[in-house]
DRENGU-323960 format. One record per residue (C-alpha): x, y negated, z; residue in three letters. Coordinates in steps of 0.25 Angstrom, whole numbers, plus 5000, padded with zeros to 4 digits. Example, Ala and Ser with C-alpha at 12.3 -4.5 7.8 and 13.67 -1.06 7.14 Angstrom:
BEGIN
{{5049; 5018; 5031}; ALA}
{{5055; 5004; 5029}; SER}
END
This chain:
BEGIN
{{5012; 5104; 5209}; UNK}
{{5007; 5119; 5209}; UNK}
{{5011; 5129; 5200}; UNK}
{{4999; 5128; 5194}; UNK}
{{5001; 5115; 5191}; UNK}
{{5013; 5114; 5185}; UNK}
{{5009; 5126; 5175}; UNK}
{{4997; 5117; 5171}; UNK}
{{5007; 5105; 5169}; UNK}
{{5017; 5114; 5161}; UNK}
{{5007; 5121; 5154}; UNK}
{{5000; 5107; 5149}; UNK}
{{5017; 5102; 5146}; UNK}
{{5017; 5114; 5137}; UNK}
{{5005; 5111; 5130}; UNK}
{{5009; 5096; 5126}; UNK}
{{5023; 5101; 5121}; UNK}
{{5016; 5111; 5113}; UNK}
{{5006; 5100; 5107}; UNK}
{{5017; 5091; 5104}; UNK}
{{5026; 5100; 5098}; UNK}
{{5014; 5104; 5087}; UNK}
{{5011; 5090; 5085}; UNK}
{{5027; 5086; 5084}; UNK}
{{5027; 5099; 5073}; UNK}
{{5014; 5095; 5066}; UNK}
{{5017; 5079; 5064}; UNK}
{{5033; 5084; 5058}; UNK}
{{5024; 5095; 5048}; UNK}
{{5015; 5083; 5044}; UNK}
{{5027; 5074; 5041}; UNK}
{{5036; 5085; 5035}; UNK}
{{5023; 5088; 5025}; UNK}
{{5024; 5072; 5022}; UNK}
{{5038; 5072; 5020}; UNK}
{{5040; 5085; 5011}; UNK}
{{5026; 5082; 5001}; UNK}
{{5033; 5067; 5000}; UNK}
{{5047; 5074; 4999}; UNK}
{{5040; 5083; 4986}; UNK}
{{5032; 5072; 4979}; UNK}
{{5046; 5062; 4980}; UNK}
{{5054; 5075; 4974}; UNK}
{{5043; 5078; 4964}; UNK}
{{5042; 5064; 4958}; UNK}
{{5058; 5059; 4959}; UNK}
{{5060; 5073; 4951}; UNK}
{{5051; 5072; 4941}; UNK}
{{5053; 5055; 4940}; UNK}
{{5066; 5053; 4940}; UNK}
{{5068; 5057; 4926}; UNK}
{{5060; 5047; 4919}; UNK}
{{5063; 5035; 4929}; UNK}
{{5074; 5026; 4924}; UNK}
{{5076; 5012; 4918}; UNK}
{{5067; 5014; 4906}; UNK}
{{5054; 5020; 4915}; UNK}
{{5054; 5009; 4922}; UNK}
{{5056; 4995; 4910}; UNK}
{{5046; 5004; 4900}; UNK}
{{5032; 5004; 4898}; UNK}
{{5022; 5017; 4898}; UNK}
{{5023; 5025; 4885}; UNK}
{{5017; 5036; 4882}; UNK}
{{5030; 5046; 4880}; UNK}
{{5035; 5049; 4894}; UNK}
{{5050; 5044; 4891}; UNK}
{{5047; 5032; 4887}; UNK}
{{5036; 5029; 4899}; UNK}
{{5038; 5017; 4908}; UNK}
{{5035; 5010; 4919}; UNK}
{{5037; 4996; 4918}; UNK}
{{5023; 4990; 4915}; UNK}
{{5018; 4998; 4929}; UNK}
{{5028; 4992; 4936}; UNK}
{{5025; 4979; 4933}; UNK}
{{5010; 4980; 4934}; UNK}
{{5012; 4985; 4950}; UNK}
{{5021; 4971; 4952}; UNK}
{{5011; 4963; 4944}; UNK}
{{4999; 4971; 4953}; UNK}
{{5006; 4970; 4966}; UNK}
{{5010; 4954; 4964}; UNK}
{{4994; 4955; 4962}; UNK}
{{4992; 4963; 4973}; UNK}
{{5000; 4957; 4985}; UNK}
{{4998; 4943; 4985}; UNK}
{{4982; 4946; 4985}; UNK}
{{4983; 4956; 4994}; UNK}
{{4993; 4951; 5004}; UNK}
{{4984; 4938; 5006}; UNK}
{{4970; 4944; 5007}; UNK}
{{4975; 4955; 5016}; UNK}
{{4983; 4946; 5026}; UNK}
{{4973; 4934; 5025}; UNK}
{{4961; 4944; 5028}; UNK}
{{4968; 4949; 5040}; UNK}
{{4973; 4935; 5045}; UNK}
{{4957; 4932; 5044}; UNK}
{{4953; 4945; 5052}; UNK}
{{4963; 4944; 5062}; UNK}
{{4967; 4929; 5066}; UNK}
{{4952; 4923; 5060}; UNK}
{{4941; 4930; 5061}; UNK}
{{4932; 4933; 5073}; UNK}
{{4932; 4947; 5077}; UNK}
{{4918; 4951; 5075}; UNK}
{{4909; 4960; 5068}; UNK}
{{4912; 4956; 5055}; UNK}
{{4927; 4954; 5055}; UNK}
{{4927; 4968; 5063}; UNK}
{{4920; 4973; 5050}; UNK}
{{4928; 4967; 5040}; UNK}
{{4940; 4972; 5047}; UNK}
{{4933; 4987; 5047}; UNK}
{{4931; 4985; 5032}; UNK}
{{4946; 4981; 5030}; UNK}
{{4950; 4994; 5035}; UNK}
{{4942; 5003; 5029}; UNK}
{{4946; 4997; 5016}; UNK}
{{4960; 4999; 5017}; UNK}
{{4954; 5015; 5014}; UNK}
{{4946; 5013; 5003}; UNK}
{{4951; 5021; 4990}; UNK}
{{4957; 5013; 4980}; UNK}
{{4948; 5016; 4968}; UNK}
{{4937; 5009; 4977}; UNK}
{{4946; 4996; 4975}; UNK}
{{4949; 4999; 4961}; UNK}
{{4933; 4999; 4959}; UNK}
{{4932; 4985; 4964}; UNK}
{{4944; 4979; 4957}; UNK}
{{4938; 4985; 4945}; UNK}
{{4925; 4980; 4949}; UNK}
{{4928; 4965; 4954}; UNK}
{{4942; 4962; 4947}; UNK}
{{4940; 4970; 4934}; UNK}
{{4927; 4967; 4931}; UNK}
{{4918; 4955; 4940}; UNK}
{{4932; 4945; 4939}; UNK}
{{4936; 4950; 4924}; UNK}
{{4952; 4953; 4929}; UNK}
{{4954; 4966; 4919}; UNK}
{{4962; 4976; 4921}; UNK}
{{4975; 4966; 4925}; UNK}
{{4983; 4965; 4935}; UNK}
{{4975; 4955; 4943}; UNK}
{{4962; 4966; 4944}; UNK}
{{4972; 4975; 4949}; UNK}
{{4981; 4968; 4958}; UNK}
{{4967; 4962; 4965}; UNK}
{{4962; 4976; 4966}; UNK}
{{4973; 4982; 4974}; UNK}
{{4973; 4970; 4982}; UNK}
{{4961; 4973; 4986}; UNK}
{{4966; 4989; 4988}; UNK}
{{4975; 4985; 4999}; UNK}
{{4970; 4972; 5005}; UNK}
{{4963; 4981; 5017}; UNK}
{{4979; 4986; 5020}; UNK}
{{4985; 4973; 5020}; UNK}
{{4972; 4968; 5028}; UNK}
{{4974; 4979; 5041}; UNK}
{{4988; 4978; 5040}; UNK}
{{4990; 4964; 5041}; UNK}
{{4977; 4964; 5053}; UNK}
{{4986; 4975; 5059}; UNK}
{{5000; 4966; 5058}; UNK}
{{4992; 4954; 5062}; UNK}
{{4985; 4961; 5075}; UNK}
{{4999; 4968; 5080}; UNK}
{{5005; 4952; 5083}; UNK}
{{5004; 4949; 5097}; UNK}
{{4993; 4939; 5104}; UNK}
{{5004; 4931; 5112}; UNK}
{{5009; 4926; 5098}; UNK}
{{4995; 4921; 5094}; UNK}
{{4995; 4914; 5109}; UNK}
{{5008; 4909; 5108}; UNK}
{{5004; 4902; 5095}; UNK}
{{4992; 4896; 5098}; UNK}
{{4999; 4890; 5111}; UNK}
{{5007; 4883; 5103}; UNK}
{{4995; 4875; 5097}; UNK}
{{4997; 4884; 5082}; UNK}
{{4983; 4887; 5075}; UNK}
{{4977; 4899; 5072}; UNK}
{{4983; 4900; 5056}; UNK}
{{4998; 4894; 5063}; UNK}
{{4996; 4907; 5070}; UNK}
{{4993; 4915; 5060}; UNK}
{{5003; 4909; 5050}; UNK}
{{5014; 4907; 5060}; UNK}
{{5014; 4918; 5070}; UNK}
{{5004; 4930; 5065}; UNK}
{{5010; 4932; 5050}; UNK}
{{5023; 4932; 5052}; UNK}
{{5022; 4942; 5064}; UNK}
{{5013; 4950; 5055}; UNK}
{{5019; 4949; 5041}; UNK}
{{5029; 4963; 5044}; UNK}
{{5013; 4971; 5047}; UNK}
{{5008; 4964; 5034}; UNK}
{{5017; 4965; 5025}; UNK}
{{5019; 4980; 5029}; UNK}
{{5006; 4982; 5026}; UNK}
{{5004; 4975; 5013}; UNK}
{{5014; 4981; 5006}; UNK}
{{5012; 4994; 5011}; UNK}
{{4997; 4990; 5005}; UNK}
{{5004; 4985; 4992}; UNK}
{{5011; 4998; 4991}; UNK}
{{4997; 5007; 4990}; UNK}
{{4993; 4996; 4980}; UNK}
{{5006; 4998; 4971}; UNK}
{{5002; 5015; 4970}; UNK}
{{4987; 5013; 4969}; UNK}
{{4981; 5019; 4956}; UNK}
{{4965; 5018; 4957}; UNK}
{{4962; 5004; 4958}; UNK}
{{4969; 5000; 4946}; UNK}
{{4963; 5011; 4937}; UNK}
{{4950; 5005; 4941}; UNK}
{{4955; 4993; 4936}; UNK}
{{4957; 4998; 4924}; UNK}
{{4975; 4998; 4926}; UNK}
{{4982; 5002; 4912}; UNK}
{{4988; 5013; 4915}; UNK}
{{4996; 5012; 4901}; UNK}
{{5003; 4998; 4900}; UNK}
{{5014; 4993; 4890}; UNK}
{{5017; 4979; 4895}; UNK}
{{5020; 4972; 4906}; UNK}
{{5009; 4964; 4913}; UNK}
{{5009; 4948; 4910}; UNK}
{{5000; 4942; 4921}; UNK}
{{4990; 4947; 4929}; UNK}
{{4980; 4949; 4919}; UNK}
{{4987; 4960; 4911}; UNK}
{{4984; 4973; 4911}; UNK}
{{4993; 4982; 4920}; UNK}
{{4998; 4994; 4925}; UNK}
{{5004; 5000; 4937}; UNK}
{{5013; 5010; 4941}; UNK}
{{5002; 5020; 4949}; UNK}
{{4995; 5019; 4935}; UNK}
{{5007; 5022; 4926}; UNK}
{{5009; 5035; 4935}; UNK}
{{4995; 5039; 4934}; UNK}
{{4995; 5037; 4919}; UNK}
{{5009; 5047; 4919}; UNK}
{{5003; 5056; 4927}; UNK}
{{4990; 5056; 4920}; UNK}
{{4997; 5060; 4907}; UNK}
{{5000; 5075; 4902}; UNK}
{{5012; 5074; 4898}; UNK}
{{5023; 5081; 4908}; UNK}
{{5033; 5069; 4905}; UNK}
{{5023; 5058; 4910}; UNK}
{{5021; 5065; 4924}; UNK}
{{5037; 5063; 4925}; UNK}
{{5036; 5049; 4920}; UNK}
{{5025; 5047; 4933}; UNK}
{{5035; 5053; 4941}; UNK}
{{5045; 5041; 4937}; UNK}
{{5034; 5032; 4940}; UNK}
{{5031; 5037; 4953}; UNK}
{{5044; 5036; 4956}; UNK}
{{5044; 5019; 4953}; UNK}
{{5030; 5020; 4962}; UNK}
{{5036; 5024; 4973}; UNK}
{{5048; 5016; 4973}; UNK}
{{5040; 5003; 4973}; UNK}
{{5030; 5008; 4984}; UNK}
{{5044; 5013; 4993}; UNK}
{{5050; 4998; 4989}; UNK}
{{5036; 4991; 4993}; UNK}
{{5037; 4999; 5006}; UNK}
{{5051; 4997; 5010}; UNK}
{{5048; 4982; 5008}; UNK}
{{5036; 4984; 5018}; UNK}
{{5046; 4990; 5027}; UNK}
{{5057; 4979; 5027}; UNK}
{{5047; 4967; 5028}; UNK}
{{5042; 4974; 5040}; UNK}
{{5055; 4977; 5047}; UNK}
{{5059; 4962; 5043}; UNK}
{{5046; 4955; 5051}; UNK}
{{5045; 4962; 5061}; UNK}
{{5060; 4959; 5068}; UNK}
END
């Protein structure tokens, strides 16, 4: 190798590093600005929240003097939604991707209805309030209960739980399907036996995960027609209901300085069941897949 050549080689060596030290400083900048705007929000929120956030905020109902504001009856409208939501859901999502992946012929149409799944799963929420609104509310004469709404945002996450299962369901290896059907199983003692229980940490990531944007979503369930002021506690799922991404709106909604804090509070509860409902998705999936 000339001298020639081995300035070339350097000089191309040189411009690699340099590329790769701007990219190195560009991700960190990216991830440092994610970090401090989450640092502030968190700060902003505990500070404002914590003085309203005891006992009494969370066994009271809503009220219209900011002391005396509580939270209860949100709370147990979001367990009475989601004990809605997750059966219905859960069953739709994983039997549509069972169908698609271990059933159905790969054709044009399944290709479609794959394509349509997909871009679902990015359709704005309102969009799904407009049809619960439209099929639950009013064609099948649900009201403004807890069944409308837990149905609408069933219908709000299905498209996740239907990729992510897909996803978990295609990462299993073929030799465990030929393994199976060489020892004389069927095509459902496959699926039952060998597919699901390899795939349950990829499904049950992704349907909590999807449980979780349902628990924070606001829009579909003011199409609906949610209460946003409730001072009772849901008795079936008939009764009217409200939810804890309402109860803040409502707060924050208010002109009253006291109210914003009170939101703060609630915020506070929010984000505690969405990091508890996230930390569970962590644990089932380090738990299946050793």
């Amino acid at each position: 190798m000339n001298l020639v050549d081995k300035q070339t080689v350097q000089s191309s060596m040189t411009k690699r590093l340099v590329k790769n030290r701007l990219a190195n400083s560009l991700f960190f900048l990216a991830a440092a600005f994610g970090i401090v705007v989450l640092a502030i929000l968190l700060y902003r929120i505990y500070s404002e929240g914590m003085g309203y956030l005891d006992w009494n905020f969370l066994t009271s109902f809503a009220s219209r003097f900011p002391e005396e504001a509580g939270i209860k009856a949100a709370i147990v409208g979001s367990l009475w939604l989601m004990a809605v939501t997750a059966p219905v859901s859960l069953l739709l999502g994983v039997g549509t991707a069972i169908y698609l992946e271990e059933y159905a012929k790969e054709n044009k149409v399944t290709r479609f209805i794959r394509m349509n799944i997909s871009n679902l799963a990015g359709v704005p929420s309102v969009v799904f309030g407009l049809l619960g609104l439209t099929v639950f509310v009013r064609l099948m004469e649900m009201g403004r209960s807890i069944m409308a709404g837990g149905l609408t945002m069933s219908l709000l996450i299905l498209p996740i739980i239907v990729v992510s299962s897909q996803e978990a369901i295609r990462a299993i290896p073929k030799e465990q399907y030929e393994a199976s059907f060489a020892m004389g199983a069927t095509r459902w003692q496959t699926v039952l036996r060998v597919v699901l229980p390899a795939a349950i940490p990829g499904i049950l990531t992704g349907g909590i995960l999807a449980l979780s944007r349902a628990i924070g979503e606001t829009a579909p369930l003011l199409m609906i027609g949610a209460l946003s002021f409730i001072a009772y506690l849901p008795e079936n799922v008939w009764s009217g209901f409200t939810v804890l991404p309402i109860q803040i709106f409502n707060w924050t909604g208010r002109p009253q300085e006291e109210f914003h804090l009170v939101a703060s509070s609630g915020i506070i509860v929010l984000l505690i069941v969405l990091l508890l409902m996230n930390s569970i998705a962590v644990l089932i999936r380090n738990k299946f897949s050793k």
